[in-house]
C-alpha positions, 0 to 999 in steps of 0.5 A, spaced: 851 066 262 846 063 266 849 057 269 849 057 276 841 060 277 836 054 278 831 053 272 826 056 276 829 064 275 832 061 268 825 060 266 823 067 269 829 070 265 828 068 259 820 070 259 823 077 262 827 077 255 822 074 251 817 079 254 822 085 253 823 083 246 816 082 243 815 090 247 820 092 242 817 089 236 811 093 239 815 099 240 817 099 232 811 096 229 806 101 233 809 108 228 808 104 222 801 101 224 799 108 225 801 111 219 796 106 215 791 107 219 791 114 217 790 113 210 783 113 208 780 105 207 774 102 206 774 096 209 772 096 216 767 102 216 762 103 222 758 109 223 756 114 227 752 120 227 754 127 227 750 132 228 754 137 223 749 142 220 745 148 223 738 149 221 739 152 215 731 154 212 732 160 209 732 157 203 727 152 203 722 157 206 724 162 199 723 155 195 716 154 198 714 160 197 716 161 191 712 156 189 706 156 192 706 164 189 705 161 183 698 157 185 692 162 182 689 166 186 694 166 192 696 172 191 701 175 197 704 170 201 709 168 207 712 162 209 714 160 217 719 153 216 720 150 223 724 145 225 724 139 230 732 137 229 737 139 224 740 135 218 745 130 221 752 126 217 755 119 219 761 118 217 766 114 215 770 111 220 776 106 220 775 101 225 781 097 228 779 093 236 784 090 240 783 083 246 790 082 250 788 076 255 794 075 260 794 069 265 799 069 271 801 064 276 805 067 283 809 062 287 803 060 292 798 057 287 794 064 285 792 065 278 790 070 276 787 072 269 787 079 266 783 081 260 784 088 255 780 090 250 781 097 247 778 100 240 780 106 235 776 109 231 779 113 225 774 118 221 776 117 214 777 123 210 778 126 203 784 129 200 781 136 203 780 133 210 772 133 210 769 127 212 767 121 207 760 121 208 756 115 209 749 118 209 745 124 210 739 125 214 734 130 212 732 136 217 726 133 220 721 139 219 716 140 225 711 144 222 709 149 216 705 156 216 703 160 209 699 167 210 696 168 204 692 174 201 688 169 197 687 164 202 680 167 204 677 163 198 677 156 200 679 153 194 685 157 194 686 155 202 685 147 200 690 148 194 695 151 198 694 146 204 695 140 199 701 144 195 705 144 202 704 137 204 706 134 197 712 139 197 714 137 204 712 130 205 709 132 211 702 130 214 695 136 215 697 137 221 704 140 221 701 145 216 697 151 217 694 156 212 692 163 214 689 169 210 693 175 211 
């Protein structure tokens, strides 16, 4: 077939072909590779942060105040909660990088050497499509103001103060307690 071209052009021929037959192996193997990468796996797991939540306070502003209603002599009160950040998710992800090196070599002496590097990242999900999640971070809370009847008394003042730091694990001088 190839017998009156010299070695040189059935050198590059037979590289066309092999090229052209490794692109279809590619071709055919590249549907299947994805199949499985949708699957949910564990094994090569990277996370990212994502910020998934907003600022949901109500409930913890209605806990608090609940709680802090029950000191003796608080009397009527309110809670303000304010926020720095909300509470972020990082979930899982499937990772799966690829490097591609190519060298070539022209007809005068020329090299040249190309190099390709390329990462997908898959977020693992559950059955229901939610995000399998790695870890959570709490809301960051900026700072806590309690109007209270009761907090004339200075003693009632300073339980009150104390009662939101524990609560909330927050230092002094994110809390302020007001008499109403």
């Amino acid at each position: 077939m190839f017998k009156n071209l010299n070695e040189k052009d059935k050198k590059k021929i037979y590289t066309l072909l092999t090229l052209g037959i490794v692109c279809a192996i590619a071709l055919i193997a590249i549907p299947s590779l994805s199949k499985e990468e949708s699957k949910p796996k564990k094994s090569s797991v990277d996370s990212q942060t994502q910020v998934v939540k907003a600022e949901n306070k109500e409930p913890l502003e209605a806990k608090l105040k609940s709680i802090l209603s029950q000191i003796d002599k608080a009397g009527e009160l309110d809670v303000m909660i304010t926020f720095e950040s909300s509470e972020e998710i990082q979930p899982a992800f499937n990772t799966n990088s690829t490097t591609e090196k190519t060298q070539e070599k022209d007809t005068k002496g020329g090299e040249r050497t190309v190099t390709t590097d390329s990462e997908n990242k898959t977020m693992i999900t559950s059955g229901s499509s939610e995000p399998v999640v790695i870890k959570t971070n709490e809301a960051k809370i900026k700072g806590v103001i309690v109007v209270a009847s009761g907090a004339s008394d200075p003693q009632v003042k300073e339980t009150l103060y104390s009662a939101v730091q524990t609560a909330l694990q927050i230092s002094g001088h994110q809390v302020e307690i007001y008499t109403k």
